[in-house]
N, C-alpha and C positions, 0 to 999 in steps of 0.2 A: 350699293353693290350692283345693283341693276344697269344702272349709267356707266361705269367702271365697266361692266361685262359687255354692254352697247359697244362702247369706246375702243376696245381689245378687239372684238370682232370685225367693228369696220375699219381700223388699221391695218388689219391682215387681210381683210377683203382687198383694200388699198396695194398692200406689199405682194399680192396673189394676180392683182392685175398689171403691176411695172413686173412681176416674172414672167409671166402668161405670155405677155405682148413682146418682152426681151426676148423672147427665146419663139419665136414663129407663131406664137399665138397655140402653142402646145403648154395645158396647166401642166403642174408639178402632178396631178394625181394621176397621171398615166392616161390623160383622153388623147388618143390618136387624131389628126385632125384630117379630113377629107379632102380632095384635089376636087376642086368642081373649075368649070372657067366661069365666066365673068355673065353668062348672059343664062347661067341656069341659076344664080344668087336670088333667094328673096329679099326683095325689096323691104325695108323695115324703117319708117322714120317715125321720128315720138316732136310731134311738135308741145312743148311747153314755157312755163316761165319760172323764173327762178326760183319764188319765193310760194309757189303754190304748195302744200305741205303735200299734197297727193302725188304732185311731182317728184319732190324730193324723194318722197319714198320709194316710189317706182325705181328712178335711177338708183337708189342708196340701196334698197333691200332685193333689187329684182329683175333689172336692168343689166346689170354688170353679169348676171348669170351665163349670158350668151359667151363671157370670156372665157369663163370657169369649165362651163361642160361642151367647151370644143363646138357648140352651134355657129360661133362666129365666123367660119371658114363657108356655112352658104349661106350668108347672110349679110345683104349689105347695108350698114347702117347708117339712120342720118340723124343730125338730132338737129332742131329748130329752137333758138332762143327769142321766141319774141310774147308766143301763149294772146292771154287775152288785151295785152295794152291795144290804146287807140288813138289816132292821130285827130287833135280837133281841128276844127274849121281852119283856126289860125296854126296850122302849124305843127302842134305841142300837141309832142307823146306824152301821154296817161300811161300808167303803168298800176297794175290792180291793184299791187300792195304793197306800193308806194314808191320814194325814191331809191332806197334801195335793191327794190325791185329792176328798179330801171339801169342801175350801177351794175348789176350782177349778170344781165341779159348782156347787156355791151359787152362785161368780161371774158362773157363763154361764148359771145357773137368771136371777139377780135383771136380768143383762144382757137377756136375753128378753124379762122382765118388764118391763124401764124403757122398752126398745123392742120394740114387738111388732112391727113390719113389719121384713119378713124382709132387705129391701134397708138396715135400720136397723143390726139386729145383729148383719148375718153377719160383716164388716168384725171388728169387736171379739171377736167366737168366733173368724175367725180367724187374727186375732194372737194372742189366749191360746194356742192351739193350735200356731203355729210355734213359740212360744217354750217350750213343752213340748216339742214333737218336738226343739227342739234343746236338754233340760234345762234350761234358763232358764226353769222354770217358777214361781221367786223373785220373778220381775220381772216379772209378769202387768200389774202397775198402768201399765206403764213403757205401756200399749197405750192409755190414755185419751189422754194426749201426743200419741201417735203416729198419732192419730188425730181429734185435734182435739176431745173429747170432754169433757164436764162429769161426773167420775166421782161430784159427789153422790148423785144418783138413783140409782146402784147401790150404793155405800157403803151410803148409808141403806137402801137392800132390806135388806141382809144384817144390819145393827146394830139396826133398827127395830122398831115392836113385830107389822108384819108380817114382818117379817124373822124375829125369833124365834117366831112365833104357830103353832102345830099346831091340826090340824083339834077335837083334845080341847082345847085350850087349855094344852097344856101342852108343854114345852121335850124335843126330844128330843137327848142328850148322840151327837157324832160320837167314833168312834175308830176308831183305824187296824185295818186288817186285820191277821190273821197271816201271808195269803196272799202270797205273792210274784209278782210282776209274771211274767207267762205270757208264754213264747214271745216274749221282745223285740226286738225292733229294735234299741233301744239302751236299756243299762240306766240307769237314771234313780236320783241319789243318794238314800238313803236318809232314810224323811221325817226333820227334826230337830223334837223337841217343842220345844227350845229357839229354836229359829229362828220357829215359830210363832206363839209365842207375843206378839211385839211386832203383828203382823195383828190378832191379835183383840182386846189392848189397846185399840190406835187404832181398830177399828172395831166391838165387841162387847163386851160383859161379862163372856160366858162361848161356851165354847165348844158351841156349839146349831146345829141346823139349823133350817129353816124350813119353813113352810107348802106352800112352790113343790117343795120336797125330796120331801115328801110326797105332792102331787100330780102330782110325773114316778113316785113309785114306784108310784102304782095304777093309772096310765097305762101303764106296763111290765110288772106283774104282771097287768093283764086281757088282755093278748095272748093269739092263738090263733092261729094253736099256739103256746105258750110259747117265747120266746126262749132260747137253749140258751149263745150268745157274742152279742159285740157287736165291731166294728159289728154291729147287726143294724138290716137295711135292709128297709125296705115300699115296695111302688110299690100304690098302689089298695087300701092294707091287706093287702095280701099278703106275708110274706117272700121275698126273691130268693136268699137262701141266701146260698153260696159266691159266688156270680154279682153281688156287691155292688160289683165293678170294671168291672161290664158295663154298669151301672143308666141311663149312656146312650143305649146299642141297646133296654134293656128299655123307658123313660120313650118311646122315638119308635115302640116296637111299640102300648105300651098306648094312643097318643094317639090319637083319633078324632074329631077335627075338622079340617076342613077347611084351614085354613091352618099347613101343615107347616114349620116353621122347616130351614134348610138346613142344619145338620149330621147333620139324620135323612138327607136325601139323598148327603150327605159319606159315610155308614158304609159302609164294606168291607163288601161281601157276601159273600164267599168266605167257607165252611163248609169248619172246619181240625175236626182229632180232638178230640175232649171231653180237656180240661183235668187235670190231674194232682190229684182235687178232693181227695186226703188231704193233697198238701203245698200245696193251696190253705187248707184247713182247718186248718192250722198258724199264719195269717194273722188270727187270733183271739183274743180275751181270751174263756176258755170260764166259765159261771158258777161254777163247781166245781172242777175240776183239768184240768187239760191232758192227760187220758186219755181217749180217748175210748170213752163205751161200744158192745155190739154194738147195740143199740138206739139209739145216736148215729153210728154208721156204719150201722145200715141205712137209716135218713135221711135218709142223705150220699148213699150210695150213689143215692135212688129221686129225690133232686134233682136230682143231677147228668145224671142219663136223663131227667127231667124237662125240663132245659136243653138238652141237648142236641137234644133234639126242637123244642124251643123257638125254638133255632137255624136249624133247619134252615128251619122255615116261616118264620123271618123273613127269612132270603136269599131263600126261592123266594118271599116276596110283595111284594119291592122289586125 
């Protein structure tokens, strides 16, 4: 009954976001949307990967929110598919949790790509994403259907000679990591090569990343400070830490213009005790191992005081 009531909810989440975005980015529940221009917008990007379960849920349960309560109007959103894979010596993408990890970043790289406005492609990222949160991450195609979409334009990213194309010109080979899926929500079935391999068949020659691969990975790798897990979330280029479930209170603190959309007015001011941020910090795909060093808890530690304070002045100036 529980899965059944999951499943109901995030379809209407789903049907909530093709109205939202059909209709100016005004939900059905009457949230009036704000006129700001273009250079008073928060900046909001979520770099992740596909098959990280913390990821999925962000975007599945928390993410999509921004469409729903009319914030999306000062806010401009990005999303990065590349998270913690790694390019080795020779070449070859790693991808943390596995090949289909690496299949599924491509997908929502080339989706990006086919559509660059953000009311285009969030829809399509995220169904791929429900349907990974709930292991169905098999049936990713099943989301062009279900969403009324001509999946040419992203077939063709991924099989094409932009598709294949690196910035050297030359084809970089994906394979699964050895690393096992960190800290999960729900473990997710193990990739099969053989199961793989009819995808790249029908849509690929070999199995290659692409150009766009490439360009979320120097996208990712030029952060400062270095991203440590993913989600890892920026408001105004800055990381929010732990504080990535917060990133609504943080988007309506950093906003400074004048027409303040009403769920910033909506937030609970009340300042509760700082968060439990080591088992906050379990809520992560780490780049490395799921141990955290004293140099990744002192960090944690100097964020979390960070936030904290951060808090405090956003009750006492609303």
């Amino acid at each position: 009954m529980e899965t059944q009531s999951n499943n109901i909810r995030s379809n209407a989440v789903l049907l909530l976001l093709i109205i939202t975005i059909a209709t100016n980015l005004v939900p059905s529940k009457a949230v009036s949307p704000v006129a700001v221009t273009s250079g008073e917008k928060v900046s909001l990007t979520l770099y992740y990967e596909a098959l990280c379960p913390y990821c999925e849920n962000f975007i599945v349960n928390y993410l999509y929110k921004i469409f729903e309560n009319g914030l999306i109007s000062i806010v401009d959103l990005k999303l990065s598919p590349y998270g913690n894979a790694k390019i080795s010596s020779n070449g070859t993408i790693i991808c943390q949790h596995g090949e289909w990890e690496c299949i599924l970043n491509t997908v929502e790289a080339c989706a990006i790509h086919t559509w660059p406005a953000v009311g285009d492609y969030f829809p399509f990222v995220y169904c791929v994403e429900k349907l990974t949160y709930e292991g169905k991450y098999t049936e990713w195609e099943t989301c062009f259907d279900k969403l009324n979409l001509d999946s040419k334009p992203v077939t063709d990213c991924i099989s094409s000679g932009f598709g294949n194309e690196t910035k050297q010109g030359k084809n970089r080979t994906l394979h699964n990591s050895p690393l096992k899926p960190q800290n999960s929500l729900s473990m997710h079935p193990p990739s099969s090569y053989i199961s793989i391999l009819p995808f790249y068949h029908t849509h690929s020659p070999s199995i290659h990343s692409n150009s766009l691969n490439l360009q979320y990975a120097d996208e990712i790798k030029a952060l400062e400070p270095p991203h440590t897990y993913v989600p890892w979330v920026t408001v105004n280029g800055q990381p929010i830490y732990d504080d990535y479930m917060d990133f609504i209170s943080i988007i309506c603190k950093a906003y400074k213009g004048s027409n303040v959309p009403q769920v910033c007015f909506d937030l609970t001011h009340s300042v509760t005790a700082p968060k439990d941020t080591a088992n906050a910090l379990n809520h992560v795909c780490y780049t490395e191992d799921n141990t955290m060093s004293k140099s990744t808890l002192s960090k944690i530690i100097s964020s979390a005081a960070t936030s904290w304070i951060y808090h405090v002045g956003l009750a006492e100036s609303m």
